[in-house]
C-alpha positions in Angstrom: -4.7 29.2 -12.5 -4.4 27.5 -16.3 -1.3 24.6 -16.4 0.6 27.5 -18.6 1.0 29.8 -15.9 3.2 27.9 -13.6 6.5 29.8 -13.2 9.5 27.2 -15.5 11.3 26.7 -12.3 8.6 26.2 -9.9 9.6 23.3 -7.1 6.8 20.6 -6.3 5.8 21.0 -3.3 4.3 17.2 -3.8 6.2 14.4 -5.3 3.3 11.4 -6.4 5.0 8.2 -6.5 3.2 5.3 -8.5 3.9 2.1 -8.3 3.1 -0.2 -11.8 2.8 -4.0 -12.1 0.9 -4.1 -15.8 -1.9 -1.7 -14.6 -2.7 -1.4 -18.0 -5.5 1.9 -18.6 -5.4 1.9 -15.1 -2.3 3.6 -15.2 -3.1 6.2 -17.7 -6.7 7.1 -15.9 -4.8 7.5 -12.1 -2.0 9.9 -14.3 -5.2 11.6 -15.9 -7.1 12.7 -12.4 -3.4 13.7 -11.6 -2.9 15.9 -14.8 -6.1 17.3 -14.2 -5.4 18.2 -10.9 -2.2 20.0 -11.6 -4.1 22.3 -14.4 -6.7 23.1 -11.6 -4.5 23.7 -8.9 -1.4 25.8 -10.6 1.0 27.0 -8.2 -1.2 26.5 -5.4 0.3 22.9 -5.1 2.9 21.9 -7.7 3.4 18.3 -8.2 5.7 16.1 -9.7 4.9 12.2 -10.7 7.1 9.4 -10.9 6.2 6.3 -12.1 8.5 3.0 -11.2 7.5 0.4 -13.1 8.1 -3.5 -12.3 8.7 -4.7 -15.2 5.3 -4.7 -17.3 4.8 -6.3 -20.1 1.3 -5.1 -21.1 2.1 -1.9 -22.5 0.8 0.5 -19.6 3.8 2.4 -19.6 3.0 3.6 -23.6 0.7 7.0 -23.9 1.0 8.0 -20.7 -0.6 11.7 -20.2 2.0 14.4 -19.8 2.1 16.6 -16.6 4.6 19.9 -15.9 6.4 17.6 -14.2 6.8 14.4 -15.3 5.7 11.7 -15.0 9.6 10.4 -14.4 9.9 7.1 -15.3 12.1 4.4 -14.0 11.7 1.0 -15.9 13.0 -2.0 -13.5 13.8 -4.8 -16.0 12.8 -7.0 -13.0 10.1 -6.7 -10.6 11.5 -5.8 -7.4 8.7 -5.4 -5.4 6.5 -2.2 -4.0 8.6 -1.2 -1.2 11.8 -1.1 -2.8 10.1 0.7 -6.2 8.7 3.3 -3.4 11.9 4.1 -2.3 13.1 4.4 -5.4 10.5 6.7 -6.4 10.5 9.1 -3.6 15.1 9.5 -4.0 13.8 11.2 -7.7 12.4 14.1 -5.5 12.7 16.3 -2.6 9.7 17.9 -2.1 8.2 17.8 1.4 6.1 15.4 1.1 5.0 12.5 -0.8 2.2 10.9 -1.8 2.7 7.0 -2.6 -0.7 6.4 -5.1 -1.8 3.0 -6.7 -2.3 2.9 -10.4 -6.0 1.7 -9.8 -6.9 5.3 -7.7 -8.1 8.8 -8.8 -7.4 11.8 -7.3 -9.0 15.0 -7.5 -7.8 18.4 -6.2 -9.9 19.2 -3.4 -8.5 15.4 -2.4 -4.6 16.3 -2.8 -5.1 20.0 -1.2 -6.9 18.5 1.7 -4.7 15.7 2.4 -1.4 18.0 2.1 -2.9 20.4 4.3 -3.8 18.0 7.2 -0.6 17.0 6.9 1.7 19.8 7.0 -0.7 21.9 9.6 0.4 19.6 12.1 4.0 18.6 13.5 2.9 16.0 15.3 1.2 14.2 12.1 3.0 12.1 10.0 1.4 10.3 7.6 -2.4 10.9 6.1 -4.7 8.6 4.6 -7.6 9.5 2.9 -11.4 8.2 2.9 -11.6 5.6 -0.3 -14.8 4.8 -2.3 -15.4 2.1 -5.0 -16.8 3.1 -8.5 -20.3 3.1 -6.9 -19.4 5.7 -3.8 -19.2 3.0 -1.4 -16.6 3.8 1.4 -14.3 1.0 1.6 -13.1 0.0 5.2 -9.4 0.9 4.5 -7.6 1.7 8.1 -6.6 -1.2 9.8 -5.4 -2.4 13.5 -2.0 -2.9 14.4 -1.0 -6.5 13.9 -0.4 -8.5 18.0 0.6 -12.0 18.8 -2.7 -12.7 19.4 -4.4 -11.0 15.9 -1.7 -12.7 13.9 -2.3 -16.2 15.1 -5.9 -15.6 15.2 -6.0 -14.8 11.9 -4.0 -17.4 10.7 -6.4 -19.8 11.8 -9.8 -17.7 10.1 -11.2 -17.1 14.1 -11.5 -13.5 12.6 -13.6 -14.3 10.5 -15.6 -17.1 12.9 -15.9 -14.9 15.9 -15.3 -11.1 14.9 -16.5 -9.8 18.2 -13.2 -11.9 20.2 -11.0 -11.2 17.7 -11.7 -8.4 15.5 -10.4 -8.8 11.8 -7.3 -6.9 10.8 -9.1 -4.2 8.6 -11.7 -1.9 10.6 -14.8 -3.5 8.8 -17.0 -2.1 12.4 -16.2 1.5 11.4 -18.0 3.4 9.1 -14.5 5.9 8.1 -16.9 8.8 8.3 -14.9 11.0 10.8 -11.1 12.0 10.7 -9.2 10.3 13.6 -6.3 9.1 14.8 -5.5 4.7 13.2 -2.9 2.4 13.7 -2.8 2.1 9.9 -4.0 3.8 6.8 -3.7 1.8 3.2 -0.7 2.2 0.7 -3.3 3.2 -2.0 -3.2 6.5 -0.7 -0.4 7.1 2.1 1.0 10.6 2.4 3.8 11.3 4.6 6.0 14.2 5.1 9.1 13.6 3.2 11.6 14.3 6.9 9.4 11.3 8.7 10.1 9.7 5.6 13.9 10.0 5.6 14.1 9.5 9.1 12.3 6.2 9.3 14.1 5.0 6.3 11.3 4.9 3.9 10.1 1.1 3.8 11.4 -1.8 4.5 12.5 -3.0 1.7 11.9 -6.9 2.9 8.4 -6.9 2.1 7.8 -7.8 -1.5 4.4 -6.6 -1.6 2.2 -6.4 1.7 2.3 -5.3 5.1 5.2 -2.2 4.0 2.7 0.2 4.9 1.5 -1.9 7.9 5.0 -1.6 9.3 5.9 1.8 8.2 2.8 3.0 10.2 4.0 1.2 12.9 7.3 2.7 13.1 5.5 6.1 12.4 3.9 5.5 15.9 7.0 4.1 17.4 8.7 7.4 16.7 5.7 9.6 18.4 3.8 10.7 15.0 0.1 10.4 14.4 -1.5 8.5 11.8 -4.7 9.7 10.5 -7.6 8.8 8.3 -9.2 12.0 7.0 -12.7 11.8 5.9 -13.1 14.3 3.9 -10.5 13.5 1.9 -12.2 11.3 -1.1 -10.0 9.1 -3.5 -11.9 6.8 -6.0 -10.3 3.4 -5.8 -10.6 0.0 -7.7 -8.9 -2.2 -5.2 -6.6 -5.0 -6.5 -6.6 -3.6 -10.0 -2.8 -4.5 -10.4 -3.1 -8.1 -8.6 -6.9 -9.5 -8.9 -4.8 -11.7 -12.3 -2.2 -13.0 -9.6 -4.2 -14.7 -7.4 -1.2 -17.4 -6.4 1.7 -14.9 -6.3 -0.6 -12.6 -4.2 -1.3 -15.3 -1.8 2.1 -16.4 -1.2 3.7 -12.8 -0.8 0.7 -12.1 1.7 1.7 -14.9 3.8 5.6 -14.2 3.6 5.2 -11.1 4.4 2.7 -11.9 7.5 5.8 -13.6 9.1 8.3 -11.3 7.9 6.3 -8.6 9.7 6.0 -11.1 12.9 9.3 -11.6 13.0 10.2 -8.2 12.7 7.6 -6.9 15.5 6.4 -9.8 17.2 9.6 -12.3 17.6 10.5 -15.7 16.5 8.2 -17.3 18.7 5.2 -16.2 16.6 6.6 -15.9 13.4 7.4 -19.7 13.5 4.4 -20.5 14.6 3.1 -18.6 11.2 4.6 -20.7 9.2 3.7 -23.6 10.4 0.0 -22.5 10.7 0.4 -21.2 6.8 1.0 -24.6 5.6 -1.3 -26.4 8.6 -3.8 -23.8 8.5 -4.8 -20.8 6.4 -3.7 -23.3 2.9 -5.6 -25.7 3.9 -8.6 -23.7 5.3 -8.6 -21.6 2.0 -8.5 -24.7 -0.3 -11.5 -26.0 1.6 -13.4 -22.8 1.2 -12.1 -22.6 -2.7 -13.9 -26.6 -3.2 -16.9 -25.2 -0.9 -17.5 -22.9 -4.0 -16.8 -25.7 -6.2 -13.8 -23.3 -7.8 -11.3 -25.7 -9.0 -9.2 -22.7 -10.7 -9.3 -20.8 -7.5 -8.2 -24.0 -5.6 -5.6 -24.0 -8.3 -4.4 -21.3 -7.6 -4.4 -22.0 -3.6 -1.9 -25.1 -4.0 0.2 -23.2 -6.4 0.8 -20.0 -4.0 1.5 -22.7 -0.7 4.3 -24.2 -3.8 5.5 -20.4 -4.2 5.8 -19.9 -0.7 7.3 -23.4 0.3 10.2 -22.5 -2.3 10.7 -18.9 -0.8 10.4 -20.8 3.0 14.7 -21.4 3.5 15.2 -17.9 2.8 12.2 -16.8 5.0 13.3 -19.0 7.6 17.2 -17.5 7.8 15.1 -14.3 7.6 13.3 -15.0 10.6 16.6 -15.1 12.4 18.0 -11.8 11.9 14.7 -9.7 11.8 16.8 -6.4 12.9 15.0 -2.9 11.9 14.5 -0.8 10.0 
């Protein structure tokens, strides 16, 4: 059915929230696959986009492709971070579900019907992820285990890397992704969830900056009885750090605050302050070494400047650590 026939009044039945941090033509191919989509698929799945953007300053928000609905956008004139601009996002809508989609992904139908299907066929799912694949087709090992005590401190100290088989790494790097099943975790580049699991877990936490969000909100998916589930045959093209690869420092210092944000929260105190200590004694250091190994001064740069960004975040992380009540 052509774009023209949709009825004028016709609810989404999908809201697509986008996150932008100066995606640049990122942006505008990711709203392109989703324009495209929406011609193709008429009324059999109407969708509505929002973008929140965090503040961009490279134009990306300028000749953005038109859809039926939308693309809404709310312009931050700070950035305030990808949980809190999700939540955001998804309080424009009330379809029932929502699709949270990075700037740097494509979509295609077959990809949004499948995905909504899985999801809404089954009461005891809630929240899909699909299979990704780089430029080249490759699948990229997206799903991930459920942070412990034990995964957290080992891979503070790189033992996931040194002995994979004692302590496997956070991502599922020993799994091909070429089945549907049951994770502990799919990726925020393409997370659907029903829009009632949504509400009822209270959408992210809003603590995270950037990082672990989805990590946790899969968690408390689980916590509440709800499946998470990687579908295979659900295929989303995806760049991978096309917003951040520029922000090497900044990315490094919100990946280690929110590591211990995400300890505290699930894992205690205990381990938490025994992140930060091993982020300053440990993974820093480690990762400068490996940054000179290369003979990379820039990236080793960039190393001592994200351990500077998180030392000057550390007293509010540390009171943080201290009252890490829910959600």
């Amino acid at each position: 059915m052509s774009h023209a026939a949709l009825p004028p009044k016709a609810r989404p039945a999908l809201d697509v929230v986008i996150v932008n941090w100066n995606a640049g033509p990122l942006l505008r191919v990711c709203l392109d696959s989703l324009a495209a989509a929406e011609s193709a698929l008429g009324e059999t799945l109407p969708l509505r986009a929002v973008i929140v953007d965090n503040a961009s300053c490279d134009g990306s928000l300028q000749g953005l492709p038109q859809m039926r609905h939308g693309p809404e956008v709310i312009a931050n004139s700070d950035n305030r971070g990808f949980g809190r601009a999700c939540n955001a996002g998804a309080a424009c809508g009330d379809a029932p579900a929502i699709l949270f989609l990075n700037p740097d992904a494509r979509v295609s139908p077959a990809s949004l019907v499948g995905a909504y299907a899985a999801l809404m066929a089954d009461a005891g799912t809630g929240i899909v992820g699909a299979q990704l694949v780089d430029e080249a087709g490759a699948v990229q090992r997206s799903c991930a285990r459920r942070p412990t005590t034990r995964s957290l401190i080992g891979q503070a100290l790189f033992l996931d890397r040194a002995l994979p088989r004692l302590l496997p790494p956070h991502f599922m790097t020993d799994w091909d992704h070429g089945e549907d099943r049951a994770v502990d975790q799919v990726m925020g580049a393409f997370l659907m969830i029903r829009r009632s699991v949504f509400t009822a877990l209270g959408g992210f936490d809003e603590r995270f900056f950037v990082y672990y969000e989805d990590v946790d909100l899969c968690a408390r998916a689980w916590a509440a009885g709800l499946a998470v589930r990687h579908l295979s045959g659900v295929s989303v093209r995806h760049e991978g750090q096309g917003t951040t690869r520029t922000a090497k420092a900044h990315r490094l210092a919100c990946f280690l605050e929110s590591q211990i944000r995400y300890a505290a929260k699930h894992q205690g105190r205990t381990t938490a302050f025994a992140l930060v200590v091993m982020a300053f004694g440990a993974q820093v250091p480690l990762r400068l070494i490996q940054a000179l190994a290369r003979r990379s001064v820039h990236e080793a740069a960039e190393v001592l400047r994200g351990a500077s960004q998180l030392a000057r975040a550390l007293p509010g992380l540390l009171r943080a650590i201290g009252h890490p009540a829910a959600p």
